[in-house]
C-alpha positions as CSV (number, residue, x, y, z in Angstrom):
1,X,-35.3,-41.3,18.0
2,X,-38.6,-41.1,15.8
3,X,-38.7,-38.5,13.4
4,X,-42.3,-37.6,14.8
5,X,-40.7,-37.3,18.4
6,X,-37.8,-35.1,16.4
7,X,-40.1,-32.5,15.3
8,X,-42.1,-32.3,18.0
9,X,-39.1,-31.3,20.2
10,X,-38.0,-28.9,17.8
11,X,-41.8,-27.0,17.7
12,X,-41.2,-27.0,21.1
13,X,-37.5,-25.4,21.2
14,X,-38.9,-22.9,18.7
15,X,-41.5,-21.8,21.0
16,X,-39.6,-21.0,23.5
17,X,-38.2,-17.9,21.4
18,X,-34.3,-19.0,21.5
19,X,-33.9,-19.2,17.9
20,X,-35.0,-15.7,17.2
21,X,-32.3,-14.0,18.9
22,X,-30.0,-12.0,16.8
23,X,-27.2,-13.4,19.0
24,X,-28.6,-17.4,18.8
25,X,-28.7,-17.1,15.2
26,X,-24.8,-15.3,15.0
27,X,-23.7,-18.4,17.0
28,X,-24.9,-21.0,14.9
29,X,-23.8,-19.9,11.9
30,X,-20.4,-19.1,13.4
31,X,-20.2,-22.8,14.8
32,X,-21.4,-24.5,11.2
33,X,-18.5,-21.9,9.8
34,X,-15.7,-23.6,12.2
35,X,-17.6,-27.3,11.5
36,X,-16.6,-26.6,7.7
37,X,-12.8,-25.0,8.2
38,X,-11.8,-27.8,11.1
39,X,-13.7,-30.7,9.1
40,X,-12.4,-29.5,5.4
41,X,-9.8,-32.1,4.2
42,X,-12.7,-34.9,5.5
43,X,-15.5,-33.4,4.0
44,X,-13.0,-33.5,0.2
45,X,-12.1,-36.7,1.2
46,X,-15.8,-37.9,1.2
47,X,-16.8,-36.2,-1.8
48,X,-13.9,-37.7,-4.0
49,X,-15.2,-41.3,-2.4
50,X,-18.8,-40.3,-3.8
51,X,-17.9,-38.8,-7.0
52,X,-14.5,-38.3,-7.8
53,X,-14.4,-34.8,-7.9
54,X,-11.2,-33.0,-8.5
55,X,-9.7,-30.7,-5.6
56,X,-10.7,-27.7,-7.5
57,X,-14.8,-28.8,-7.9
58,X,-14.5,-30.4,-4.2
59,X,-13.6,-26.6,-3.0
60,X,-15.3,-24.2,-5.6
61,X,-18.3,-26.2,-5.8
62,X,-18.8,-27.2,-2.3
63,X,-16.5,-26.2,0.9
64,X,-15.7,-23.1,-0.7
65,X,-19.0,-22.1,-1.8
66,X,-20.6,-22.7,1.6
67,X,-17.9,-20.8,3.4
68,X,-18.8,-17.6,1.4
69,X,-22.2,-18.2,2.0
70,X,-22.3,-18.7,5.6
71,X,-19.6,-15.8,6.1
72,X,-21.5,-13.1,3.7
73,X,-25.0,-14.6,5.8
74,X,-22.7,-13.4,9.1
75,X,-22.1,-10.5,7.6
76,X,-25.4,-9.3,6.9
77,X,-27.6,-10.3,9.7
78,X,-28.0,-7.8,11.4
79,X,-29.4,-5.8,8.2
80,X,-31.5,-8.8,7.4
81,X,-33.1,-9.0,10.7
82,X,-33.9,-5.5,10.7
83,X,-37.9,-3.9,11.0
84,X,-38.3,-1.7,7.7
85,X,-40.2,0.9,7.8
86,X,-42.8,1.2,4.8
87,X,-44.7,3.9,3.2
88,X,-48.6,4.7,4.0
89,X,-51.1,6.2,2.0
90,X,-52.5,9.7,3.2
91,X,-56.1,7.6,3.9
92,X,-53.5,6.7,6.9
93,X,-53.3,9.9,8.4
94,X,-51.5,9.6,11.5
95,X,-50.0,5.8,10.8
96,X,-46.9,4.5,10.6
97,X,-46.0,0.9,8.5
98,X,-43.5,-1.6,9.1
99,X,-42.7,-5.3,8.3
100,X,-40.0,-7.5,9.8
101,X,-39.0,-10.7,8.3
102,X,-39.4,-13.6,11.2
103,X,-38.7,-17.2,11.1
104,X,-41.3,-20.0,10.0
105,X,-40.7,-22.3,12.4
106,X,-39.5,-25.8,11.9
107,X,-38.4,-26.6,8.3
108,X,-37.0,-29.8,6.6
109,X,-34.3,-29.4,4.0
110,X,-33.9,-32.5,1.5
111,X,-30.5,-32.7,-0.7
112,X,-29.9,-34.2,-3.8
113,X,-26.4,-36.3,-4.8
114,X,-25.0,-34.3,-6.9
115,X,-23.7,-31.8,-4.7
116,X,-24.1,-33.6,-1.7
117,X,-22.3,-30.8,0.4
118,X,-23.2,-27.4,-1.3
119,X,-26.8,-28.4,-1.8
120,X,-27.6,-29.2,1.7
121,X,-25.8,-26.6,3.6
122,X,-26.4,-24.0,1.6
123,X,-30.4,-23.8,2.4
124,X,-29.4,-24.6,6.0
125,X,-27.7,-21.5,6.3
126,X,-30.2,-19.7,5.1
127,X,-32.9,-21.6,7.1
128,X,-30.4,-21.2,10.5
129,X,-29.9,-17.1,9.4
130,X,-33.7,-17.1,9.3
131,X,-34.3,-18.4,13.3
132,X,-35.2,-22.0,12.4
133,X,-34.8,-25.1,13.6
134,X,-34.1,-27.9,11.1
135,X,-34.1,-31.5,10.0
136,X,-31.9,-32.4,7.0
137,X,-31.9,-35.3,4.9
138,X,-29.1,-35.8,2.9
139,X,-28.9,-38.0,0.1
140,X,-28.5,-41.6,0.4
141,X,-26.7,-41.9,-3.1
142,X,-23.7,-40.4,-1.6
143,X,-23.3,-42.5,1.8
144,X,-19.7,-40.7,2.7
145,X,-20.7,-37.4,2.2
146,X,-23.7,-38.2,4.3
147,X,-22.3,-40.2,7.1
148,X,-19.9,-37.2,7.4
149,X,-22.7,-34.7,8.1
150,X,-24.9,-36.9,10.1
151,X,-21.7,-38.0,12.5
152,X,-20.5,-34.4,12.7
153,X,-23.5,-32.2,12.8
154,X,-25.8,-34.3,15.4
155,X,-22.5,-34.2,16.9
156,X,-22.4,-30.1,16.8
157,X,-25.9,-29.3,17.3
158,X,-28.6,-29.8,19.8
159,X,-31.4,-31.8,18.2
160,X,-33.7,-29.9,19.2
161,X,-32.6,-27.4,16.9
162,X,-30.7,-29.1,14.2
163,X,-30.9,-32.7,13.4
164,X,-29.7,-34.7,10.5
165,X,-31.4,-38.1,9.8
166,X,-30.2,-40.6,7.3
167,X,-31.8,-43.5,5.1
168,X,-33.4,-43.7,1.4
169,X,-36.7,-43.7,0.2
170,X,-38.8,-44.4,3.5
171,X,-37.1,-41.9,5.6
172,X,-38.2,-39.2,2.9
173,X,-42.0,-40.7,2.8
174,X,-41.8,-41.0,6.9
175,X,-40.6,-36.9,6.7
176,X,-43.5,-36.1,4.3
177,X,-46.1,-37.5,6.3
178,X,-45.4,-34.7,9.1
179,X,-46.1,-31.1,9.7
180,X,-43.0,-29.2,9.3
181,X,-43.5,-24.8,8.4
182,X,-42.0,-25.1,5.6
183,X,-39.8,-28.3,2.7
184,X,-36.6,-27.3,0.9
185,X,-36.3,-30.0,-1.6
186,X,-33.5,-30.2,-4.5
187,X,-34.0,-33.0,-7.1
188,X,-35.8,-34.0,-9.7
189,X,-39.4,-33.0,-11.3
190,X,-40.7,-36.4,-10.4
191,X,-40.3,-36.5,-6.9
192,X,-40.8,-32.6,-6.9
193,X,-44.2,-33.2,-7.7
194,X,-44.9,-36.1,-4.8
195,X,-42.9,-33.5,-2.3
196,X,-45.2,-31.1,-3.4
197,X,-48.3,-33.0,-2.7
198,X,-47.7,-34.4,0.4
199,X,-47.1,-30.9,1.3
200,X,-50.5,-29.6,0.5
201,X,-52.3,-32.1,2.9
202,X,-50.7,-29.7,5.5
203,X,-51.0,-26.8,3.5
204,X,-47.0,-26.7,3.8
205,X,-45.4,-24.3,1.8
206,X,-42.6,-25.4,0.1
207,X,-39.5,-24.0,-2.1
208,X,-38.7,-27.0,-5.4
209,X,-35.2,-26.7,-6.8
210,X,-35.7,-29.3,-9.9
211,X,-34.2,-29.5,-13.3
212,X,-35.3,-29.8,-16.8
213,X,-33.7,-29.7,-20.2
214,X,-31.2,-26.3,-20.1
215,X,-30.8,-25.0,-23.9
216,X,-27.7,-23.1,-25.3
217,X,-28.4,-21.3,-28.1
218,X,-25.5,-20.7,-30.2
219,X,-26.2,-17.4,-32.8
220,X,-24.4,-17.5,-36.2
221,X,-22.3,-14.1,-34.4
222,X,-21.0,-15.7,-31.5
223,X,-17.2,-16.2,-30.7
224,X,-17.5,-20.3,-31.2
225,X,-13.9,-20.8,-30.1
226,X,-15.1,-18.7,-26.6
227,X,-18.2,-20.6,-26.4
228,X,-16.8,-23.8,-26.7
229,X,-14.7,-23.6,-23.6
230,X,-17.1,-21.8,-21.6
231,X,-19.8,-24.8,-22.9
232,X,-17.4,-27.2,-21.9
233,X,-16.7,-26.1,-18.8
234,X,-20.2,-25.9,-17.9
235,X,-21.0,-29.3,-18.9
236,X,-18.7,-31.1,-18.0
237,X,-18.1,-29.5,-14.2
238,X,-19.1,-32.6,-12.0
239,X,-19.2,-35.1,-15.3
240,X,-22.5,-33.1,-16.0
241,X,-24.0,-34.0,-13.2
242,X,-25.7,-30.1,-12.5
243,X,-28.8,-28.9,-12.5
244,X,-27.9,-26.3,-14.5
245,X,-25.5,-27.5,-17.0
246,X,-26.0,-26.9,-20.7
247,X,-28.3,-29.8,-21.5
248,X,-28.2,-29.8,-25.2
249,X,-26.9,-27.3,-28.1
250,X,-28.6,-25.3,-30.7
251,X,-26.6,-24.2,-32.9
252,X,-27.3,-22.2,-36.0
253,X,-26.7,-24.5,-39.3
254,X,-24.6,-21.8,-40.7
255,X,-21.5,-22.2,-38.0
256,X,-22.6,-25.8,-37.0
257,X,-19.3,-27.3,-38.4
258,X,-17.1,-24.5,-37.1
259,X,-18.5,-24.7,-33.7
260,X,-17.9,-28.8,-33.9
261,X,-14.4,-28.0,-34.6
262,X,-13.8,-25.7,-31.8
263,X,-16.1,-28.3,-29.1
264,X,-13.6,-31.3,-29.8
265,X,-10.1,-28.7,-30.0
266,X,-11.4,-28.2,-26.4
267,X,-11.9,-31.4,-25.3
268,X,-9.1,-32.6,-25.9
269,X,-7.5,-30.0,-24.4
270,X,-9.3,-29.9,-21.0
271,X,-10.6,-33.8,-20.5
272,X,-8.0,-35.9,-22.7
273,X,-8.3,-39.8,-22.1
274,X,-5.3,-39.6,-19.1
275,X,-7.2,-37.0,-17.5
276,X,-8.3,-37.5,-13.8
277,X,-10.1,-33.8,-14.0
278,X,-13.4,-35.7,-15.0
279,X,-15.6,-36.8,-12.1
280,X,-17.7,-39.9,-12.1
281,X,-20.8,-41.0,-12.2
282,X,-22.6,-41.2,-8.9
283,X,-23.6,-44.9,-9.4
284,X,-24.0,-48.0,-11.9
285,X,-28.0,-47.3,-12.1
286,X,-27.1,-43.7,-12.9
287,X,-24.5,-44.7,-15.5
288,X,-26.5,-47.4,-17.4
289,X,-29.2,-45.1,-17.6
290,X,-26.5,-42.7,-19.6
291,X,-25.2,-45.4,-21.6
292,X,-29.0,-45.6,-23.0
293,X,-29.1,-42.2,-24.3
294,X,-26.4,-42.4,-26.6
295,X,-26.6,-43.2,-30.2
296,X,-23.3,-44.5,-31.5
297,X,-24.0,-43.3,-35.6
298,X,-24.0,-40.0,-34.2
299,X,-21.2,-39.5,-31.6
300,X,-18.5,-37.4,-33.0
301,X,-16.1,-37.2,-29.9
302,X,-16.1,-40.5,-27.2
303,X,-12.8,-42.3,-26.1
304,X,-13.0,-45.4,-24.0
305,X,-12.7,-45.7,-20.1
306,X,-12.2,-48.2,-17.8
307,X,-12.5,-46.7,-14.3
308,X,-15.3,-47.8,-13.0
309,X,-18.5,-45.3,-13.0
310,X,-16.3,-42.7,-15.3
311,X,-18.0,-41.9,-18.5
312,X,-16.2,-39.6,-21.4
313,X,-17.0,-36.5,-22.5
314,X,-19.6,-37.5,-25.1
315,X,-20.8,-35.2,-27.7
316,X,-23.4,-36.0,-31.0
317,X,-24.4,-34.5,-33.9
318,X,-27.3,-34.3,-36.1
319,X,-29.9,-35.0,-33.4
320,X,-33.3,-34.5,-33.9
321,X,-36.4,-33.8,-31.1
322,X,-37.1,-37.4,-31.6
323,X,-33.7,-38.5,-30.4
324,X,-34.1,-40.6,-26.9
325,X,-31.2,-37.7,-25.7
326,X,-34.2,-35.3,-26.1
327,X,-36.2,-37.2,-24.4
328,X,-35.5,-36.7,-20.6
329,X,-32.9,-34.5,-18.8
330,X,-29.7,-36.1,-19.1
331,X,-27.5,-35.2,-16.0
332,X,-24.4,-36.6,-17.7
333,X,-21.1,-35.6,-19.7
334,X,-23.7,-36.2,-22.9
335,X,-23.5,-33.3,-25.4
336,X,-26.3,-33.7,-28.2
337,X,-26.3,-30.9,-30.9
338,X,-28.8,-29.7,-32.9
339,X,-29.3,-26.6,-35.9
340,X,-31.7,-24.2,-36.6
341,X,-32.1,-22.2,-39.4
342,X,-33.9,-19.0,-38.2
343,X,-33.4,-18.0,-34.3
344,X,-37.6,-17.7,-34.6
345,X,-37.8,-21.1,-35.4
346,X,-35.6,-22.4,-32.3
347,X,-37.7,-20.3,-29.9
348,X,-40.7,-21.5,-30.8
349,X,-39.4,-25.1,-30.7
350,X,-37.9,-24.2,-27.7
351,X,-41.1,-23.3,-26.2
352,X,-43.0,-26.6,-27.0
353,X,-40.9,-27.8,-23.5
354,X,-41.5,-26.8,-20.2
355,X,-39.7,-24.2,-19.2
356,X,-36.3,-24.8,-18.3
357,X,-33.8,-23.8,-15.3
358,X,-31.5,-22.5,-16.9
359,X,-30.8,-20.8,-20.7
360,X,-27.5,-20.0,-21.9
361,X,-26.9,-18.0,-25.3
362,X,-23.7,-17.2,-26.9
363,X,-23.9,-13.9,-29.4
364,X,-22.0,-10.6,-30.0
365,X,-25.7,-9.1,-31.3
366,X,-27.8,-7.0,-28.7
367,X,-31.2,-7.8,-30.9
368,X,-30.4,-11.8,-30.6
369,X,-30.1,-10.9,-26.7
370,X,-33.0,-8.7,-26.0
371,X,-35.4,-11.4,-28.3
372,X,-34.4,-14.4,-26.7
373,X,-34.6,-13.0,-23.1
374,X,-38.1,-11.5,-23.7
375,X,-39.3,-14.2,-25.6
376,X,-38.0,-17.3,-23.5
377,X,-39.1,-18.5,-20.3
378,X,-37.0,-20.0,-18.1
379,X,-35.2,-20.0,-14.1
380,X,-31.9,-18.1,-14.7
381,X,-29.4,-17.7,-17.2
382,X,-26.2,-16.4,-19.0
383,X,-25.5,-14.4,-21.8
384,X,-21.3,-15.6,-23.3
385,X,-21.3,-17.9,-20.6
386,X,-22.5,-21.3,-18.5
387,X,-23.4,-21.7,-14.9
388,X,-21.8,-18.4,-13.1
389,X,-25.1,-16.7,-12.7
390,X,-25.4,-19.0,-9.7
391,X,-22.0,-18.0,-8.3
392,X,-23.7,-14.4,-7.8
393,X,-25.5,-14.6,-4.3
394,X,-27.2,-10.9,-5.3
395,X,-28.9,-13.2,-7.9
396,X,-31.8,-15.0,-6.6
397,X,-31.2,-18.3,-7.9
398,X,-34.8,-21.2,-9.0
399,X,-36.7,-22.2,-11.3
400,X,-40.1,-21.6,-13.2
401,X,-42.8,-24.4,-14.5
402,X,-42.1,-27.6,-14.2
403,X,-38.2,-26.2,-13.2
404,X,-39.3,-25.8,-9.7
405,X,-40.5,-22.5,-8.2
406,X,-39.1,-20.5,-5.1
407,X,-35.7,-19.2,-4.6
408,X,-32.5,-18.4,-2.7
409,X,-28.6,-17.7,-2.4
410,X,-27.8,-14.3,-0.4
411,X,-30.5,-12.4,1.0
412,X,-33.2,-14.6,-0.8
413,X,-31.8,-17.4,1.1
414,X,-32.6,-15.5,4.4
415,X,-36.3,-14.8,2.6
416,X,-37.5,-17.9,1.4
417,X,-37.2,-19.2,4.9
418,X,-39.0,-16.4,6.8
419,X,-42.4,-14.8,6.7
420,X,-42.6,-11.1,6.0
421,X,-45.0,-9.8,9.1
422,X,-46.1,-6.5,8.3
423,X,-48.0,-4.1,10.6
424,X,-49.2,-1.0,11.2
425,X,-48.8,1.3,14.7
426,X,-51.7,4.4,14.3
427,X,-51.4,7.7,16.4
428,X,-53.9,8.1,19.6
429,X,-53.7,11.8,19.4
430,X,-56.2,12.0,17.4
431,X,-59.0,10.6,15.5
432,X,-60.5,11.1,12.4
433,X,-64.1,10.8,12.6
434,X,-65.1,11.1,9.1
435,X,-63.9,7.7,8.9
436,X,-67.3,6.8,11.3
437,X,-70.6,6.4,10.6
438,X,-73.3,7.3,10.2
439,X,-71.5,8.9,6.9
440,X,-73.1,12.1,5.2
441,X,-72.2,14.0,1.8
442,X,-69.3,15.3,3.0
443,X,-67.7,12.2,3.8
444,X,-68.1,10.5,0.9
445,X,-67.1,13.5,-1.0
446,X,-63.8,13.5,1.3
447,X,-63.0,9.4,0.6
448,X,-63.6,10.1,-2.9
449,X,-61.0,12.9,-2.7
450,X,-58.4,10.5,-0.6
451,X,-58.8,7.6,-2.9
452,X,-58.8,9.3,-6.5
């Protein structure tokens, strides 16, 4: 079926006011919820193909993560779809406010590879809670995690509500050239901003989870034997392929060989050379592109592989912002490390980037904390810790700059795909007629009075 003819059968289911049931949207996220508990062991099976992730990532990063979602979206509902009553200003006499959250209409939801489950169906749920109807577009990098969910969901779902469409770089131009209510993209800056333009010839809004170099500041008071294994764990989740994992470390000079010490203790502690914990790179391209980034003189911990598309844990020291490391975001187990001297000096370098998604900073002092998160710009972040902000679905989860804009998880999942309607309902008892020209003294004397 064209992807034209696709959309315009899902305007058309929209319309008909199906999707905006309380009960509609209950069912569909109670059918996706039984899709992910019956299909389970094949939906593991297909991300190990892809990736190579361990059982542990396969669940907590992906199956897992979507079944909490979907079941705490259940859950609330109800609350989420509810009209709220507002406050109005006494120049109301006699009104009452309200605003109701209702669904935009037919969205497109585009996935990335590196969490080719969790990144996809997450939105979805949100987009389904909301009273949408959908198209998804999976990511071609991944082809078993996205035959899976094309095979099973068009399967599930009537298309006219949810349909999943496959294919690389000319389904995703063929998408963009339509009219959808609203684009979920994850991915990178570069083909955030062409998402982002073809969506303005439609005036589309759109929600751009992107990427961009994630700092770690490590302060001369932090517990470096603590930080090292909540670094490495951070980085090295999904063989660094996250959005959100620490990109590079700066480190003050004055513990910069203590922390080393501690980084490679861990290492080879949690990823040794027989370790099968380690996931792999998501293709050849993708792994030559890696290789390219490192600088042999300055690797302090590498061991060699031989599985194909596995990469070690890779960390260097005595980088410098000129490095090619520094150069681009590097969405691999690569660890570069650089040293400050004064924690002013690393903001302000820190600042000369765009602003990133994510900021992590390790320190046992409450000044270090409240500077860095007053003075720093960036998505989300962690104080003593990597990546388990985003496990929190109370916290809204995006970016900021050129890290994308527009969030979700929880609630703000529900938000980001509906339009807050607000509206007033005024009494016909009675009816102020200083409000009504022609207006003498007293009148503006009273409007004065109302509006002071």
């Amino acid at each position: 079926m064209e992807l034209n003819e696709v959309l315009k059968k899902q305007k058309a289911y929209f319309n008909s006011n199906i999707t905006k049931s309380y009960d509609f949207r209950f069912a569909m996220l109670s059918k996706l919820e039984a899709f992910m508990q019956d299909e389970q062991a094949a939906i593991e099976e297909a991300l190990f193909k892809d990736l190579h992730k361990s059982a542990f990532e396969r669940y907590a990063t992906e199956v897992g993560f979507c079944l909490r979602t979907v079941r705490e979206a259940k859950k609330n509902l109800k609350k989420w779809m509810k009209v709220r009553k507002e406050k109005t200003p006494l120049t109301q006499i006699g009104s009452k406010s309200y605003s109701m959250y209702e669904p935009k209409g037919s969205v497109l939801i585009i996935g990335p590879f590196n969490y080719p489950f969790q990144l996809l169906i997450d939105p979805l749920i949100g987009a389904m809670a909301a009273g949408n109807t959908v198209i998804l577009k999976p990511s071609e990098h991944t082809p078993h995690t996205e035959e899976l969910i094309a095979e099973k969901l068009n399967a599930l779902f009537e298309p006219d509500y949810l349909h999943v469409t496959t294919g690389g770089k000319e389904t995703v131009e063929a998408l963009l050239e339509l009219s959808f209510d609203h684009i979920f993209f994850t991915g990178s800056t570069t083909v955030g901003r062409i998402v982002y333009q073809a969506a303005a010839k439609h005036l589309t809004p759109v929600t751009l989870e992107l990427g961009g170099k994630s700092p770690t500041i490590i302060e001369k008071t932090a517990k470096l034997d603590l930080a090292a294994r909540r670094i490495v764990y951070g980085k090295y989740l999904n063989a660094g392929q996250t959005c959100i994992a620490p990109d590079y470390i700066y480190v003050d000079a004055s513990v910069q060989k203590a922390f080393e010490k501690e980084l490679q203790k861990v290492l080879d502690d949690f990823y040794p050379e027989s370790s099968d914990h380690l996931g792999h790179i998501v293709s050849q391209k993708h792994l030559e592109r890696l290789e390219k980034l490192v600088d042999p003189d300055k690797v302090i911990y590498q061991y060699e592989t031989e599985a194909p598309l596995k990469m070690s844990p890779t960390v260097m020291s005595g980088i410098t912002w000129n490095d090619a490391v520094m150069g681009e975001e590097i969405f691999g187990p690569i660890l570069p490390i650089l040293t400050f001297n004064t924690l002013t000096d690393a903001i302000q370098r820190i600042k000369a980037y765009p602003k990133p998604l994510a900021l992590y900073l390790f320190t046992e002092n409450k000044a270090v904390m409240d500077q860095v998160f007053s003075e720093l710009s960036f998505g989300n972040g962690a104080i003593n810790d990597t990546l388990m902000q985003v496990a929190n679905p109370n916290l809204p989860f995006g970016g900021v700059g050129d890290s994308g804009f527009g969030a979700y998880h929880g609630e703000a999942s529900f938000n980001v795909f509906s339009h807050r309607k607000t509206y007033m309902k005024k009494s016909t008892r009675f009816d102020p007629k200083f409000l009504y020209p022609p207006y003498d003294d007293k009148q503006v004397a009273m409007i004065k009075k109302l509006l002071k």
